[in-house]
Structures are given as C-alpha cells and as structure tokens.
C-alpha positions as CSV (number, residue, x, y, z in Angstrom):
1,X,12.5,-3.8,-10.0
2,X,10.7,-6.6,-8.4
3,X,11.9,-9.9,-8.5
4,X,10.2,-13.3,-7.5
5,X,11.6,-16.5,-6.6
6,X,9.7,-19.8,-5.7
7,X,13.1,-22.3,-4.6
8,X,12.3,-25.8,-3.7
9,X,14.0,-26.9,-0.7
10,X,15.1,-23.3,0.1
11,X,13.8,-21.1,3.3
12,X,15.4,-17.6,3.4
13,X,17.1,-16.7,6.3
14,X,19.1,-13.4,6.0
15,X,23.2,-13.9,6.9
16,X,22.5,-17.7,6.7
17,X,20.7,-17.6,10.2
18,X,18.7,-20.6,10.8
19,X,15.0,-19.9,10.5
20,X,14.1,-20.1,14.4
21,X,16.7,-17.6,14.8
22,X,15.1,-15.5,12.3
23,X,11.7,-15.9,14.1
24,X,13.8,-14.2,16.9
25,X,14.3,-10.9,15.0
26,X,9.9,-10.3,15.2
27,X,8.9,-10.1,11.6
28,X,11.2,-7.6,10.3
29,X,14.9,-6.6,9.9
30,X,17.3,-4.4,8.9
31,X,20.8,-4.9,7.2
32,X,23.4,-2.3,6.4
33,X,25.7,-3.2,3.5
34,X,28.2,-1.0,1.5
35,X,29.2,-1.6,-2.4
36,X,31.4,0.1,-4.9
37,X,29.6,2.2,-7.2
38,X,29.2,-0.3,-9.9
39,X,30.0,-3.3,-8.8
40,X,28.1,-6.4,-7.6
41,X,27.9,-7.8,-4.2
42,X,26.3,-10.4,-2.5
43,X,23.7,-8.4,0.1
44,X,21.8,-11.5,1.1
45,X,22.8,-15.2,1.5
46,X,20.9,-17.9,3.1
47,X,19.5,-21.1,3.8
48,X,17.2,-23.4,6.4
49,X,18.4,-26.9,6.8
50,X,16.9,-29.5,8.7
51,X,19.2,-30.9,11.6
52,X,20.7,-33.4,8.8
53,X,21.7,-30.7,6.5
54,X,19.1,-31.4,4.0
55,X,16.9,-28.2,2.8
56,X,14.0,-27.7,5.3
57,X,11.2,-26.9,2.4
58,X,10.9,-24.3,-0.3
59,X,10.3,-20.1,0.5
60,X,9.3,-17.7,-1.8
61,X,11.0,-14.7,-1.6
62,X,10.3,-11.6,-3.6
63,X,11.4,-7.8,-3.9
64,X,8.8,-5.7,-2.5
65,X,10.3,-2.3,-2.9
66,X,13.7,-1.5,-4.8
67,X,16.5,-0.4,-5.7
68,X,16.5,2.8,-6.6
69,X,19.9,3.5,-7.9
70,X,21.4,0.0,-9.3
71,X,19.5,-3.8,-9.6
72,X,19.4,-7.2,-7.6
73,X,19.0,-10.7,-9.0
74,X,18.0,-13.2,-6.8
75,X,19.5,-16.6,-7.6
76,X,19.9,-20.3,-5.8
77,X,23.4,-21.2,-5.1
78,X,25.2,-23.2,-2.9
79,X,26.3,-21.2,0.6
80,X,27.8,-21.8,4.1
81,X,24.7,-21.7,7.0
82,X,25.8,-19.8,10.0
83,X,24.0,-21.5,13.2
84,X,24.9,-20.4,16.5
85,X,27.2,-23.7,18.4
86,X,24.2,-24.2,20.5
87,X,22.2,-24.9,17.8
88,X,21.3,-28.4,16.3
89,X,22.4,-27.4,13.1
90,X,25.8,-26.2,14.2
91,X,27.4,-29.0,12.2
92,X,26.1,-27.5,8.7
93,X,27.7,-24.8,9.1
94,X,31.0,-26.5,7.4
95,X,29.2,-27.7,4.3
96,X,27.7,-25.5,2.0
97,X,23.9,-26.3,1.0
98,X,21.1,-25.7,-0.8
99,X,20.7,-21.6,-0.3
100,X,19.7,-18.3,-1.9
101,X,21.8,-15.1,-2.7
102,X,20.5,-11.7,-3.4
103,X,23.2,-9.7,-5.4
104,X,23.3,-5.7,-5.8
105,X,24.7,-3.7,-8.5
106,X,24.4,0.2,-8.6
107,X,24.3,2.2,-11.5
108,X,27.6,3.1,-12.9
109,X,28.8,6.2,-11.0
110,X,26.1,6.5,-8.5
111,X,27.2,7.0,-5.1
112,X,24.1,7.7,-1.9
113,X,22.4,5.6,-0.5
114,X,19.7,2.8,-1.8
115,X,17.5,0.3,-0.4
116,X,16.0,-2.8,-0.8
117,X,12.8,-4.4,0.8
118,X,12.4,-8.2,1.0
119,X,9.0,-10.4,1.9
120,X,9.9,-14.0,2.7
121,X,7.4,-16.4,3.2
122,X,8.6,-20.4,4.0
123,X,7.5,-23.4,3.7
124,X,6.4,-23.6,7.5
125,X,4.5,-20.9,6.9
126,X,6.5,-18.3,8.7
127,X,7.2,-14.3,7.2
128,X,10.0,-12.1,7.3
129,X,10.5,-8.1,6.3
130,X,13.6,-7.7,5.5
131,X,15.2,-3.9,4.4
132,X,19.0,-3.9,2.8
133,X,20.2,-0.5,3.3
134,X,23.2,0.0,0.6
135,X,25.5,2.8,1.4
136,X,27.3,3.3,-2.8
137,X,30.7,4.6,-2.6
C-alpha cells in the first residue's frame, strides 16, 4: 500500500524530533514498534515548528515500501514535539501543534513481523528514509 501526503505547514520528523535533530540521524532511520495483532497504533508522530511554535513549512511524506501483513494511513493531527532542553524549540514541547501521525493496523490474526519504509522530503528541502519495523503479537 502506498500512501501520499502533501501537509501544509507540516515537516516530518519521526518521534516528534525537531528537523535538525533528524538531519543528525544521516538520511535514514530505523524504528522498532510492537502492535497487537489487529489493532491500530500510532508508529509515527511528528512535527517541525519554528522557534515560535508555528509549523516550519509543508513535507511530503509518502510510503515507499509496505506493509505486508496489515495497513497504515497517514493523517495530520495535532501532537506534542519532543525537542531536546537545549534546543530553541524546547518550549513547544508543552503545546501540541500542527503534526503528522502514521497509524498501523495488521491483519486480523497475523502475528511476525512487518515493515514499513518512509521518504520524507520538507519544505527546506531536506530527506529522510525512514523503516518502521512492527513486531505483531
């Protein structure tokens, strides 16, 4: 299933990491998440902010690869940022803003393992790889 997203005011940054902090990671990264066969869960959250809290520019964010055994939908929604203290942007972390959510379902009954792959381009013209590895039980 691929799945495309084009959010105004929105830049992806996996965990709610600020956007400089994802530039840290290189170009790719790798999450580990575990659902209940069945049910949905949130396997991505994010948002890029500016130092006033207002969104930073719009991303597009896609699904390059996945899942195998279940579905994602990709939706905007409000969401907590999680900046380190040192970080200008500290302060946004106690309002929620502008963000993105990537949500996982498996198929009923399926327990293993399934993936996700993620391209995120921003608005400042950075991109991100990002692979979800969903352990079912």
């Amino acid at each position: 299933m691929v799945s495309r997203v084009t959010a105004v005011g929105i830049a992806l940054v996996f965990l709610g990491l600020g956007a400089g902090q994802a530039a840290a990671w290189g170009n790719t990264k790798t999450l580990e998440r575990t659902a209940l066969s069945g049910k949905e869960i949130d396997i991505y959250e994010g948002s890029s902010v500016n130092p006033d809290c207002s969104n930073a520019g719009p991303v597009d964010l896609k699904a390059v690869s996945g899942p195998t055994h279940g579905k994602i939908s990709i939706i905007n929604a409000k969401t907590f940022p999680h900046f380190a203290k040192s970080n200008i942007r500290w302060k946004c972390n106690f309002r929620k803003v502008d963000g993105i959510k990537v949500l996982y379902r498996s198929k009923p009954g399926f327990k293993g393992e399934d993936e996700v792959a993620l391209s995120v381009h921003t608005y400042e013209g950075a991109s991100y790889s990002i692979t979800i590895n969903v352990k079912v039980e």
